[in-house]
Each structure stands twice: as C-alpha cells, then as structure tokens.
C-alpha positions in Angstrom: -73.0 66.7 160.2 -75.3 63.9 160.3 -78.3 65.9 161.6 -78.0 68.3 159.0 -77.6 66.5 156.6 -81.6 65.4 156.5 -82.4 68.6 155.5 -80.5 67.9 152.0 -82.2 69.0 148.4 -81.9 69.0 145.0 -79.4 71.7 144.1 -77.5 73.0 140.9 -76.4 70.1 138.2 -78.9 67.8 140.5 -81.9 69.0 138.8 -79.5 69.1 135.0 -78.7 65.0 135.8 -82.2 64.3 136.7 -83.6 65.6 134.3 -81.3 63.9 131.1 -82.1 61.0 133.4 -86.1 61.2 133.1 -86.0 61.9 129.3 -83.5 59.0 128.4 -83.6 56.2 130.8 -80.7 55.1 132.7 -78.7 53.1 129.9 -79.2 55.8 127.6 -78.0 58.6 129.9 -74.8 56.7 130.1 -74.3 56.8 126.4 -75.4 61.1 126.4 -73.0 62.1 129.5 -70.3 59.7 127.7 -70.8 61.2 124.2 -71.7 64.8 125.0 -70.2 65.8 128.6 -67.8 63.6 130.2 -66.0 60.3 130.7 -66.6 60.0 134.3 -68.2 56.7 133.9 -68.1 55.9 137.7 -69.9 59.4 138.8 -73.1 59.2 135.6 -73.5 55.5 136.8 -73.9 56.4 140.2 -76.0 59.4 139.8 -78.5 58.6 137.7 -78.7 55.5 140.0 -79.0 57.9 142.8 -81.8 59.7 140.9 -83.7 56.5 140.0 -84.4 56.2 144.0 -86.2 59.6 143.7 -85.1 63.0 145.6 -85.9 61.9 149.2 -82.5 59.7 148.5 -81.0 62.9 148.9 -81.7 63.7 152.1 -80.1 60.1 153.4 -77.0 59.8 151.0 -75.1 61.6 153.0 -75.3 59.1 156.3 -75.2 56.5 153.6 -71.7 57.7 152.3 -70.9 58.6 155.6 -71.1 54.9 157.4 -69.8 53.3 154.2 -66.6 55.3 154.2 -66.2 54.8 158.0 -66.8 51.2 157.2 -63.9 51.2 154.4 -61.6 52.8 157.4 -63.1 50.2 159.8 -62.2 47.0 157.5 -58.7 48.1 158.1 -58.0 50.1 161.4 -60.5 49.2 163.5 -64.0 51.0 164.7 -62.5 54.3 167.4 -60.1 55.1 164.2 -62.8 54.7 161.3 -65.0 57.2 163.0 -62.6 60.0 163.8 -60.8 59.5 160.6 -64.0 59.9 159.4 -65.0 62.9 161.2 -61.2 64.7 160.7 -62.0 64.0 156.6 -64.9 65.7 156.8 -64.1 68.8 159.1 -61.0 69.3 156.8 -62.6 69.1 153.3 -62.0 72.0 151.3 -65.6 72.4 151.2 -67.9 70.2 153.1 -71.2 71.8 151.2 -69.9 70.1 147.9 -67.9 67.1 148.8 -70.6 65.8 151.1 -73.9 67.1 151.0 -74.6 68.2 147.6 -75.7 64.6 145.8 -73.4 65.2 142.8 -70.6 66.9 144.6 -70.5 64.2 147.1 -70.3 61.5 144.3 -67.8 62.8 142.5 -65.6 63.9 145.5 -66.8 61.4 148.6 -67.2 58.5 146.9 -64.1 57.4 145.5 -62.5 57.3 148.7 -64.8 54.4 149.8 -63.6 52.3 146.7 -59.9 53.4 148.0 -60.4 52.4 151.3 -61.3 49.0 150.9 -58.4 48.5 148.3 -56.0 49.3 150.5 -57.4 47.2 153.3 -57.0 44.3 151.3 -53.3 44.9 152.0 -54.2 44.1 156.0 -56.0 41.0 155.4 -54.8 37.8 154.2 -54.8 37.4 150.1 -57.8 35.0 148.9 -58.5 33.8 145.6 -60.3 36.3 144.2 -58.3 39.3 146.4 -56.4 40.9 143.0 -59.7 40.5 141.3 -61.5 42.5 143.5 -58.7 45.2 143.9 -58.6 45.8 140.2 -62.6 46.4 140.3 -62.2 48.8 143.3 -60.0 50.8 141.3 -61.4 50.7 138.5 -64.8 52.1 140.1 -63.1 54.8 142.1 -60.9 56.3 139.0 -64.0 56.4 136.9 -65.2 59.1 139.7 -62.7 62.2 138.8 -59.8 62.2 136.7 -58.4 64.6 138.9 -59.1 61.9 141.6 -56.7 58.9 139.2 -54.2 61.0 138.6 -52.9 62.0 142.1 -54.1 58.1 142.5 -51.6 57.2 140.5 -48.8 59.1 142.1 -50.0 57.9 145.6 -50.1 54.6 144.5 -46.8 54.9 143.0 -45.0 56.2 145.8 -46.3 53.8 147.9 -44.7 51.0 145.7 -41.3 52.2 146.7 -42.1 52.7 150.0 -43.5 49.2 151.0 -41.4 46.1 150.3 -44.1 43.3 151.0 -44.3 41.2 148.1 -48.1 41.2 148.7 -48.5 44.8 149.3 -46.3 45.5 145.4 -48.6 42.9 143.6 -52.1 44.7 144.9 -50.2 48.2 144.3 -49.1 47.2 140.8 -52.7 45.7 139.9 -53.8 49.4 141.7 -51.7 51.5 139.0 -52.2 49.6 136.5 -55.9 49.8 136.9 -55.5 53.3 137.3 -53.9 54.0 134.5 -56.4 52.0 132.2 -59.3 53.8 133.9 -57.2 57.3 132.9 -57.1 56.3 129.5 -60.7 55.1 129.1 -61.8 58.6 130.6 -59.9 60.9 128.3 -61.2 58.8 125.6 -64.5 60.1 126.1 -66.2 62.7 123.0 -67.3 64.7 125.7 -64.7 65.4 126.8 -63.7 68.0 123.7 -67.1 69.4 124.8 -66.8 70.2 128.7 -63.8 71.5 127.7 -64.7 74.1 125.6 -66.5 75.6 128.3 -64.1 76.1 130.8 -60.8 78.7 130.2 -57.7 76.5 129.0 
C-alpha cells in the first residue's frame, strides 16, 4: 500500500482545487469553496494547503496520512494494534483508490479519522488542563471534513454516552457532541451549499 502509493498523481477535482487555488490565493479560496461549492471548511483548508506544497506532496500524503492515523491508534492502544488496525481500515475501505490515494478523496474520507482518534484517546490518558480544550478542536477539525462524516459522528458519539459511565469519559463525549453538532450547523450554513446541490439528483 505504501509502495504504491509513490506512484500517486494529480487526478479528477485535484487539478479543479488547484487550480481555484493558483488564481485566488489560499485565503481567498476559502471564501470561493465556502460561498460557491461547499461548507466543508476542514477539507478546502487542507487541500489547498496540500496544493501549496506543490504536486510531488501527492505522491507522499498517503504515507503521511498513513503513519499519522496509526499514530492516533498508537496514542491509545499501543504500537502492534495501531498498525494492524491500520492495515484492516485500509484493506476494508469501500474503496481504497479514493479514500486513500487520491489527494482529495483521502482528505475528505482519511483524514477525519486522525482528528477522531486522538479525541478518543484522550479518554485513556489522564485529563490535563487544557484536555476538553483540545477535544473540542479535534472535533471541530474532523466534522469540518464531511457532513456525512458529523452526522454518523454524532450518533457514535451519542451512543457511546450511554454506554460508558466514567464521569470523565461523558464530559469529553458531551464536549464531542456538542462540537459536533456546532460544526453540523456551521456546514449547512454554507451558500454553497444551495449550489452543489443543484447538481446532484435530490
């Protein structure tokens, strides 16, 4: 997965992003994606930051992704487990072409998870001052990804309420739907929203 993974290129809405990208500058793309396509805050930041490294980034995002996410796992289960979590995520993603080596695929569907996995490690360490803080920000990044992503977020996070009864673990969960929820409503407030929309069948 790795291996290949060097031999990564520009493909499809990679060249669309770039492009806006190169004719606006990076604060100004922000406002274009948010105004005239979509409210995916996280993803547009994180592209066009992508972009900004040029296209050979491409070819080394994926490894990047991929030892940040088994980091995430590692912060709470320990190395052996991180990497064949890891590995078992990948082999059983609906579509491993998109969700880890296309640049803008990966970011909207890889990414998040990283964000999620150190949130819920926080709920294996011992709370700090700053732990909630830090929660709330993870959250907030990894909902601005995909709604699709917040909303079974929300119900994951939810469920999990019920199911754990540490006080600790219900205060970071709270803070997690909560943030969730906030990061929902921000999205869907986007005007370009109305737009993407109208392209797609209701």
């Amino acid at each position: 997965i790795l291996a290949t993974s060097g031999l990564v290129r520009y493909w499809a809405d990679d060249f669309c992003s770039s492009v806006l990208l190169r004719n606006n500058g990076f604060l100004e793309s922000q406002i274009v994606w948010w105004n005239g396509w979509t409210g995916r805050y996280s993803a547009t930041f994180f592209i066009s930051l992508s972009e900004m490294l040029g296209q050979d980034f491409a070819n080394i995002l994926p490894s990047i992704l991929f030892i940040l996410f088994a980091a995430s796992l590692y912060a709470a289960f320990g190395l052996m487990s991180s990497l064949l979590f890891t590995v078992i995520f990948l082999l059983v993603s609906p579509n491993i072409i998109q969700s880890f080596y296309w640049m803008t695929g990966s970011l909207y569907y890889f990414a998040p998870f990283i964000f999620l996995n150190f949130y819920l490690a926080l709920s294996f360490r011992k709370s700090r001052k700053y732990t909630y803080l830090i929660a709330s920000i993870l959250i907030f990044i990894a909902v601005g990804f995909s709604e699709s992503f917040g909303v079974a977020l929300f119900f994951f996070l939810s469920y999990l309420f019920f199911v754990l009864d540490k006080t600790k673990n219900r205060r970071l969960l709270t803070i997690g739907v909560i943030s969730t929820a906030l990061s929902l409503g921000l999205m869907f407030l986007a005007p370009g929203n109305a737009v993407r929309s109208a392209t797609v069948s209701h």
